[in-house]
Backbone as CSV, one residue per row, in Angstrom:
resi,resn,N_x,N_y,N_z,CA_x,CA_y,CA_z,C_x,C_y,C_z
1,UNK,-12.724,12.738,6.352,-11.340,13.087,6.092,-11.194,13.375,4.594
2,UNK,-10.464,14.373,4.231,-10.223,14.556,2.859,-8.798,14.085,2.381
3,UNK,-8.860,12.971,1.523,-7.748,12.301,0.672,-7.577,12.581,-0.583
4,UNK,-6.191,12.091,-0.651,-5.324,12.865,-1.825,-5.116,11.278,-2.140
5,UNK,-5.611,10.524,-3.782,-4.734,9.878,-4.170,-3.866,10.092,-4.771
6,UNK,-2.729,9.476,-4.940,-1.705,9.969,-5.126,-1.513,9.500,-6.950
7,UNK,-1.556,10.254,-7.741,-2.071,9.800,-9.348,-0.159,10.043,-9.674
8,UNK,0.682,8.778,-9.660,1.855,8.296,-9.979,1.773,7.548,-11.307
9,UNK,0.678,7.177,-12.105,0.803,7.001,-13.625,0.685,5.286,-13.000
10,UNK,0.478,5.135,-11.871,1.005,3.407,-11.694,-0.523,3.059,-10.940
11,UNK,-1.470,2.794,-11.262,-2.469,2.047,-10.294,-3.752,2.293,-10.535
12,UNK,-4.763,1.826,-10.116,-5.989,1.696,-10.360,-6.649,2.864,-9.958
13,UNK,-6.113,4.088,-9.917,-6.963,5.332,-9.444,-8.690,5.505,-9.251
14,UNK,-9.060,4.877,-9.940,-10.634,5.496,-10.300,-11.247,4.455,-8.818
15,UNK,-10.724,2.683,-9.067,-11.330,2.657,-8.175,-11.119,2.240,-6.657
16,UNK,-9.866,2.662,-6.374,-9.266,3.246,-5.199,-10.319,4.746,-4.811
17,UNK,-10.038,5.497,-5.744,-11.146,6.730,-5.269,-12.585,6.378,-4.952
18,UNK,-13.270,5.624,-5.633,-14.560,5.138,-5.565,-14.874,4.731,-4.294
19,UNK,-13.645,3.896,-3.864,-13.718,2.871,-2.893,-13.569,3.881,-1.314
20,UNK,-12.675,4.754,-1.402,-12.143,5.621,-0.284,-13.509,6.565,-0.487
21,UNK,-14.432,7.090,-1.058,-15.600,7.646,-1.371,-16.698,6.876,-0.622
22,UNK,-16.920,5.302,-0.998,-17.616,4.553,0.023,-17.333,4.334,1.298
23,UNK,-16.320,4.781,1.448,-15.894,4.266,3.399,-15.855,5.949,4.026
24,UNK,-16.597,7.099,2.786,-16.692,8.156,4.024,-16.129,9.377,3.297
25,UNK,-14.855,9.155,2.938,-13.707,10.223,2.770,-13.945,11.142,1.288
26,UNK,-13.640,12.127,1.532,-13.706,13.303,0.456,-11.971,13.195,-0.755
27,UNK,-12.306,12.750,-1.517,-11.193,12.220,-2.603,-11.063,13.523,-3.153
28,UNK,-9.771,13.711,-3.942,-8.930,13.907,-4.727,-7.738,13.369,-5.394
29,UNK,-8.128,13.139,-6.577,-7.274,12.761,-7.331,-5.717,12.948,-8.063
30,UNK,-4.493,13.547,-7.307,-3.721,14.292,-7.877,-2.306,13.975,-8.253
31,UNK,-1.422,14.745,-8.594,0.140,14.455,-8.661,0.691,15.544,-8.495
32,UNK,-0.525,16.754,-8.268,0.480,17.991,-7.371,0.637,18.196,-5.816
33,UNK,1.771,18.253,-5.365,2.141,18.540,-4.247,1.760,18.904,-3.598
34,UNK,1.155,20.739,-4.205,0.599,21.782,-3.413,-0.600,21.235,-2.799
35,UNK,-1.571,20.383,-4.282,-2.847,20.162,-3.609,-3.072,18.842,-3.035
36,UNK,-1.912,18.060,-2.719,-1.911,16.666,-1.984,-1.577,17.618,-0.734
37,UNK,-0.987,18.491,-0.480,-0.367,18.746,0.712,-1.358,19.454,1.499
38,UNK,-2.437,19.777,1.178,-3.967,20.554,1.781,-4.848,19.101,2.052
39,UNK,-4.302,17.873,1.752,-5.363,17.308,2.462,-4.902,16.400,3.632
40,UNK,-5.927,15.677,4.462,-5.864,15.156,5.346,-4.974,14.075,5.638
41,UNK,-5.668,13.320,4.471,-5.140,12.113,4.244,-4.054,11.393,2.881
42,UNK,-3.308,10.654,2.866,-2.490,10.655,1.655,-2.813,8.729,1.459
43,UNK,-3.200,8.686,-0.001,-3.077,7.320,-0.270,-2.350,7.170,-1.352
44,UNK,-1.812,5.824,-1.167,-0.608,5.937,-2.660,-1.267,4.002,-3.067
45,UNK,-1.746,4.038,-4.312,-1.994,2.757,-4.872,-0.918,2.598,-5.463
46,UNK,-0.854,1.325,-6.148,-0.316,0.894,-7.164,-0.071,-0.456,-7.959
47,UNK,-0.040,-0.452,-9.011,0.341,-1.737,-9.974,1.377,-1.514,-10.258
48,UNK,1.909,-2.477,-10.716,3.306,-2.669,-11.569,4.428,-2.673,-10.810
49,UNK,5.478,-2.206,-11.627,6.643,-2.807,-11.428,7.545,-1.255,-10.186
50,UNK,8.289,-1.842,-9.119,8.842,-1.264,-8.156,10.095,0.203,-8.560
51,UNK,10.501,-0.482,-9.993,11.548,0.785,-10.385,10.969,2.135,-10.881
52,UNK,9.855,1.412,-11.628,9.008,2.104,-12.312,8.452,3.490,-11.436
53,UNK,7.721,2.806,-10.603,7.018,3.192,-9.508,7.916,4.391,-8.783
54,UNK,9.333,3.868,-8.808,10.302,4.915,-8.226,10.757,5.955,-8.746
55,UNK,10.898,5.770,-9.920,10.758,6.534,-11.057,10.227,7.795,-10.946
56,UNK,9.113,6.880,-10.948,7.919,7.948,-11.017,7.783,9.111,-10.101
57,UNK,7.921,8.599,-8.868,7.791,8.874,-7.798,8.900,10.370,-7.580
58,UNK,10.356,9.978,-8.549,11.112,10.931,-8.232,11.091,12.296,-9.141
59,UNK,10.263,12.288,-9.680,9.442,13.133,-10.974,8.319,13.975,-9.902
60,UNK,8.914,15.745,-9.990,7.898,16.731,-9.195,7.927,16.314,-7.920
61,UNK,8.748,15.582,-7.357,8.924,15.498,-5.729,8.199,14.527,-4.466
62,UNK,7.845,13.549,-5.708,6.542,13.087,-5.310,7.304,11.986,-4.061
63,UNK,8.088,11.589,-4.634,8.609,10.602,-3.594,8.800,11.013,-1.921
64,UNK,9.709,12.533,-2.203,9.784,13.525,-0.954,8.671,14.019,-0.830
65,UNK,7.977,13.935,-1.122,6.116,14.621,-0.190,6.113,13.080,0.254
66,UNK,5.953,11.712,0.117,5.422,10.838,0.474,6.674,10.633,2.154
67,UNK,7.649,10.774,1.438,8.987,10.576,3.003,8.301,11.862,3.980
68,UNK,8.519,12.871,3.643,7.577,14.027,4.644,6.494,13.725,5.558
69,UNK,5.893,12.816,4.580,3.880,13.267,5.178,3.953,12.192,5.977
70,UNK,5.233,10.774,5.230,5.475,9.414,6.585,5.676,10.607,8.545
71,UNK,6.796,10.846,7.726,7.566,11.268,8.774,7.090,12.676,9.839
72,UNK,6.205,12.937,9.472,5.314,14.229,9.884,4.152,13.229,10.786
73,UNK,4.141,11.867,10.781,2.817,11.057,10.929,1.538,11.976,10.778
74,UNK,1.674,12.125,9.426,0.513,12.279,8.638,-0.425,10.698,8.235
75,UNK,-1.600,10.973,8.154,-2.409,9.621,7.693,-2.028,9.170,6.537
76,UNK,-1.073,7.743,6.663,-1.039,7.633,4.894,-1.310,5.889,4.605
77,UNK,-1.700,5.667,3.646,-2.444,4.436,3.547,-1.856,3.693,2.381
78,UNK,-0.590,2.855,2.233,-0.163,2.364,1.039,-0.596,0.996,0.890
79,UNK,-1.439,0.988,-0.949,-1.853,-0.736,-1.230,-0.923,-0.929,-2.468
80,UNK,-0.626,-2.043,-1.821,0.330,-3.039,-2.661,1.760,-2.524,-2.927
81,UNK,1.723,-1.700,-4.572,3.275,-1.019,-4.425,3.324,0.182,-3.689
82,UNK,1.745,0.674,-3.319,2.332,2.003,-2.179,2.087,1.417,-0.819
83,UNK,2.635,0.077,-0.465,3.353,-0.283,0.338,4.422,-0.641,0.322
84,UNK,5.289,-1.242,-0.655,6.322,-1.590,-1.402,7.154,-0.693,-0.855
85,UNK,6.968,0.543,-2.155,8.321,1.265,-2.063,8.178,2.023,-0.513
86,UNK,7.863,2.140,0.736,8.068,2.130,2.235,9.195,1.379,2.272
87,UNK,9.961,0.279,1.914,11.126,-0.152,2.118,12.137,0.053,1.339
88,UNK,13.169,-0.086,2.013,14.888,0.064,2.127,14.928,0.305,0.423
89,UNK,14.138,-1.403,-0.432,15.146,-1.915,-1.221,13.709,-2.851,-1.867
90,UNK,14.229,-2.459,-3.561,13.063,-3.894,-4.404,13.724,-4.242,-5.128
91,UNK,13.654,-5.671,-4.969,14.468,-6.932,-5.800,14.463,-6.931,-7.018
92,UNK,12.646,-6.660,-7.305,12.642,-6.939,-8.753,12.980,-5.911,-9.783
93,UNK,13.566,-4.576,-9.160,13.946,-3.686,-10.063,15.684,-3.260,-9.576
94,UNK,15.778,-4.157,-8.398,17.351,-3.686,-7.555,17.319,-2.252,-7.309
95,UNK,16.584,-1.401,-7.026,16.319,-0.195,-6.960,16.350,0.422,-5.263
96,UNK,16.601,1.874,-4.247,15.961,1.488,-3.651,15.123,2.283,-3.550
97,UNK,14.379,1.719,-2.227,12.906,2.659,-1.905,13.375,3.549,-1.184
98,UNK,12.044,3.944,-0.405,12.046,5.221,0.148,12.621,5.261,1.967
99,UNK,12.959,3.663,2.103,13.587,3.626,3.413,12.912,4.244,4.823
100,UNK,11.802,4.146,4.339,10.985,4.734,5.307,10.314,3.902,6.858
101,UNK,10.823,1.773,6.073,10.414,0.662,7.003,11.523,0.059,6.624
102,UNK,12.106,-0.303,7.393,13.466,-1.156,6.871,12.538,-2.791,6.558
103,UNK,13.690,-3.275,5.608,13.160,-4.236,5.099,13.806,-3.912,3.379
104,UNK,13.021,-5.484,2.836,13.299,-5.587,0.942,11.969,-6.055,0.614
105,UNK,11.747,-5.779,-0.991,10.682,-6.535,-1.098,11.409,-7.458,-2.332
106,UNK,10.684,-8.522,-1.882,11.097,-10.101,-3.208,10.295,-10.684,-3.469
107,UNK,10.549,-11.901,-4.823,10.190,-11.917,-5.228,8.926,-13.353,-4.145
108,UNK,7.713,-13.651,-4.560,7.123,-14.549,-3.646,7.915,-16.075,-4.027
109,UNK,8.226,-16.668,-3.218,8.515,-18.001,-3.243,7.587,-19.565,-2.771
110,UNK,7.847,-20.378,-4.104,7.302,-21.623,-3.140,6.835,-22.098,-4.644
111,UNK,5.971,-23.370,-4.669,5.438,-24.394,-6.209,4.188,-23.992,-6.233
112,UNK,3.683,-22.426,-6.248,2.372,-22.295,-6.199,2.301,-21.026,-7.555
113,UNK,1.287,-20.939,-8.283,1.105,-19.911,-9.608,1.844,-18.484,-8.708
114,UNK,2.350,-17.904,-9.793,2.905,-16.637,-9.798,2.970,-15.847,-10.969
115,UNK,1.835,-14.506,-10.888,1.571,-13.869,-9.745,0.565,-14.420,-8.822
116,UNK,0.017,-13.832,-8.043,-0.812,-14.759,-7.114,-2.124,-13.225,-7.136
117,UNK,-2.909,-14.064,-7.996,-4.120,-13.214,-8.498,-5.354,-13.818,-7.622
118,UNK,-6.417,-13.485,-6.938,-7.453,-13.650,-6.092,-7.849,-13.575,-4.597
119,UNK,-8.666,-14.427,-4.067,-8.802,-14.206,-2.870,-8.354,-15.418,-2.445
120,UNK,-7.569,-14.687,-0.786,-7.147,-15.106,0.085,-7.182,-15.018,1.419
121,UNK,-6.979,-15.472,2.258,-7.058,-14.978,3.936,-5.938,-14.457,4.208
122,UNK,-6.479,-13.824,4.441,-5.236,-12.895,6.069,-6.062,-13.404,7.321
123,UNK,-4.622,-13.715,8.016,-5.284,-13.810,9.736,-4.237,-12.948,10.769
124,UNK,-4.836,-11.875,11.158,-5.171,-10.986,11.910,-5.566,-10.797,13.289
125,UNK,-4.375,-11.127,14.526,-4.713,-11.307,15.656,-5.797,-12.926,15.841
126,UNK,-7.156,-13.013,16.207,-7.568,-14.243,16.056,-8.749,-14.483,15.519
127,UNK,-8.773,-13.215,13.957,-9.287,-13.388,13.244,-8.415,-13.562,12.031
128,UNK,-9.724,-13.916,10.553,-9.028,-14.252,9.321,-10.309,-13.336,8.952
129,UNK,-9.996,-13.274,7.707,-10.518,-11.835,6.110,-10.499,-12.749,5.045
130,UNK,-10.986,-12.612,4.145,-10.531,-12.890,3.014,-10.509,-11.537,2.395
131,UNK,-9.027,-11.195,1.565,-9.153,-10.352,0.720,-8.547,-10.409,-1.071
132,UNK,-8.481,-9.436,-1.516,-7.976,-9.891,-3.024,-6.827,-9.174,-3.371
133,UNK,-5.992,-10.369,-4.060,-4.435,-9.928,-4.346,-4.022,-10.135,-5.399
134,UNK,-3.567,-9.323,-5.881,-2.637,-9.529,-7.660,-1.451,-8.698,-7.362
135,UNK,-0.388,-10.084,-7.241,1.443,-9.451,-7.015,1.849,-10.644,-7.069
136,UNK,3.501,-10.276,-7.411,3.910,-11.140,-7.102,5.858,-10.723,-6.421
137,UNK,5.361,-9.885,-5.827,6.649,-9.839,-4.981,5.858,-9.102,-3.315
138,UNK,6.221,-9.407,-2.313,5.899,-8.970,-1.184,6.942,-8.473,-0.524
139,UNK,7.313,-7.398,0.568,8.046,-6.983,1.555,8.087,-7.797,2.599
140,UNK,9.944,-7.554,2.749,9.652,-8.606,4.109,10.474,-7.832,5.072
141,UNK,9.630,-7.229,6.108,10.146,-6.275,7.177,11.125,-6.919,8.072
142,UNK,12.256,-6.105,8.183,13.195,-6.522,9.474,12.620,-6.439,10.598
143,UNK,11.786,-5.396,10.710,10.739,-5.436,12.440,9.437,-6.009,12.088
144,UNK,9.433,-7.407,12.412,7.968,-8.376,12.366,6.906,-7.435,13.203
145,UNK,7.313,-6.980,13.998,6.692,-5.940,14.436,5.549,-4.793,13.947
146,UNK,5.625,-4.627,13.097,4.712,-3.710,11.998,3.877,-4.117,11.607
147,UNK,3.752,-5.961,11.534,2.790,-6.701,10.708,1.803,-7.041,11.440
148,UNK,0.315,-6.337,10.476,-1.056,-6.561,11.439,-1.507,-8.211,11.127
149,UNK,-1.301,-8.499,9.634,-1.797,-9.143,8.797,-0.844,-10.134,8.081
150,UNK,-1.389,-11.735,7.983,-0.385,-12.374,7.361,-0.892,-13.265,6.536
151,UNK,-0.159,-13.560,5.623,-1.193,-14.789,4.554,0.066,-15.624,3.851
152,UNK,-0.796,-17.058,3.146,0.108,-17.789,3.213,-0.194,-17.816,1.427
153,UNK,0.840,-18.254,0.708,0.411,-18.350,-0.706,2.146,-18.986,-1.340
154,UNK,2.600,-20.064,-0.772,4.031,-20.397,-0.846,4.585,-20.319,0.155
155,UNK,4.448,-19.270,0.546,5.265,-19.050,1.836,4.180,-18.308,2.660
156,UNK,4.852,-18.212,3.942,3.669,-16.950,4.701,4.242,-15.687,4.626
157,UNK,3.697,-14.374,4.451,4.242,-13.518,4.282,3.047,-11.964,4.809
158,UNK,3.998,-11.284,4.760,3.330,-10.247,5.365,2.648,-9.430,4.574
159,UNK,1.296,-9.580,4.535,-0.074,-8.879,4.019,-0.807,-7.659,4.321
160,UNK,-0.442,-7.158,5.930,-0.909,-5.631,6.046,0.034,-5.353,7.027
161,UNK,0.546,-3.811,7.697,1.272,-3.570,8.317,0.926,-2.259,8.788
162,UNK,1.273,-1.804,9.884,0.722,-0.560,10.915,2.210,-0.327,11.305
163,UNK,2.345,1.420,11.202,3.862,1.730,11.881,3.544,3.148,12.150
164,UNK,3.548,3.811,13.245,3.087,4.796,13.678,1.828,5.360,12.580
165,UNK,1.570,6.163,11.747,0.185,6.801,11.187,0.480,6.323,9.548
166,UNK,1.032,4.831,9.803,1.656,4.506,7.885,0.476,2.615,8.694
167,UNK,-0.761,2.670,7.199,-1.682,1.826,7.132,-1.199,0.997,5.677
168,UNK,-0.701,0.185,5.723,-0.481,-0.361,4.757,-0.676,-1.741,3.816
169,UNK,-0.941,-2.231,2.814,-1.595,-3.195,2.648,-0.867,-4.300,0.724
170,UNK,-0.968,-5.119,1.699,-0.425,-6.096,-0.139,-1.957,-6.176,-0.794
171,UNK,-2.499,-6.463,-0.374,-3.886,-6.607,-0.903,-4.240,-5.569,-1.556
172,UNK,-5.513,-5.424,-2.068,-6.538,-4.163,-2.442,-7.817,-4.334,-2.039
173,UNK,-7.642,-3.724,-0.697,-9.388,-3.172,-0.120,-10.216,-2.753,-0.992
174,UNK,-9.739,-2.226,-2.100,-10.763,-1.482,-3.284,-11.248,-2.460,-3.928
175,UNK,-10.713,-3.796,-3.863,-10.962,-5.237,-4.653,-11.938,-5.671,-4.158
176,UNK,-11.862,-5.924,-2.830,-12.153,-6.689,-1.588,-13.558,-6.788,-1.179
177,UNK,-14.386,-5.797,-1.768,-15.958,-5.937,-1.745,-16.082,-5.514,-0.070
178,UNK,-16.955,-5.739,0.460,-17.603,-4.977,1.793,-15.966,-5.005,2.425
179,UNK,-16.028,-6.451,3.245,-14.386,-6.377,3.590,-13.686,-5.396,3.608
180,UNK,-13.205,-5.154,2.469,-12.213,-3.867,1.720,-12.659,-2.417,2.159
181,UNK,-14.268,-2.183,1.839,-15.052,-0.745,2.309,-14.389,-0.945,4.105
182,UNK,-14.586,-1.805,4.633,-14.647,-2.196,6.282,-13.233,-1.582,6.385
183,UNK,-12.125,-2.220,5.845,-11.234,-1.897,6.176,-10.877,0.107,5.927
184,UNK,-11.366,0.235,5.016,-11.112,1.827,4.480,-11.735,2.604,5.468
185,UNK,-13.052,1.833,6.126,-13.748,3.031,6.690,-12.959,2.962,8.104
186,UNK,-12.109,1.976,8.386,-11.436,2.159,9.555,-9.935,2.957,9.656
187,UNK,-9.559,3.440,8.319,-8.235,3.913,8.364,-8.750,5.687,8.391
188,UNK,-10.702,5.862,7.573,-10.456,6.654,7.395,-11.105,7.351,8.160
189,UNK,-11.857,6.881,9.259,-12.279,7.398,10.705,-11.074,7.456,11.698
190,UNK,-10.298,6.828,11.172,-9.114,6.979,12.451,-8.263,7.877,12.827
């Protein structure tokens, strides 16, 4: 499959690409439209902060190619904040998203370090993963429904999510060592 990351000024590009390169897929790196819109697949990473991110996003249309390519069920694969902004609404910037999964994202709660940097389990039907996480706000979907994946770190909260051809993830598979490849090579054979 040939993927388009989605280069929003917000996320670990190089090794998100690296990583989508090991599980198979033919990368590109971009923030134009024209040439995100020739490929197969659409991935949106990200770090930082949710307004930001929106920001960004509304700069050259980028936000409306990402609502499109949802809504077209095109293949699209969001880690961390390009799972984020998929909802309604983010707390930590009061901003909203792209309303594409109803839901908010907030901030994580509970007496445990924040942000919540390393590895953790997700359990996944009646398995568990360990994968690796640096955030500290998560989405919390109105349809529990969506959620493949759940992990506990204060609270339990929702860690990966499936909604018609939208693969989405709090974690970073690109972090995640084999795991992470495992998971990529399954979004990107699919």
């Amino acid at each position: 499959m040939k993927v388009a990351v989605m280069d929003h000024s917000m996320g670990n590009l190089r090794s998100v690409a690296k990583a989508l390169e090991a599980a198979g897929a033919s990368v590109v790196v971009s923030a134009d439209p024209n040439e995100i819109s020739r490929c197969e697949g659409l991935c949106v990473p990200g770090q930082g902060i949710f307004g930001r991110c929106m920001t960004a996003l509304g700069k050259d249309g980028l936000g409306e190619l990402v609502s499109g390519w949802v809504e077209a069920e095109r293949p699209y694969l969001g880690i961390c904040l390009g799972m984020q902004i998929l909802f309604d609404y983010g707390g930590e910037s009061e901003v909203a998203g792209l309303g594409l999964l109803g839901g908010e994202v907030t901030r994580l709660e509970g007496e445990v370090p924040i942000p919540h940097i390393g590895w953790n389990e997700v359990e996944a039907d009646s398995s568990s993963i360990y994968y690796y996480f640096d955030h500290s706000f998560v989405p919390r979907p109105t349809n529990e429904g969506v959620v493949t994946g759940w992990c506990e770190h204060g609270e339990r909260f929702a860690a990966s999510i499936s909604s018609g051809s939208v693969t989405a993830t709090q974690f970073h598979p690109e972090k995640s060592g084999d795991d992470g490849i495992e998971l990529l090579k399954g979004w990107v054979g699919g």
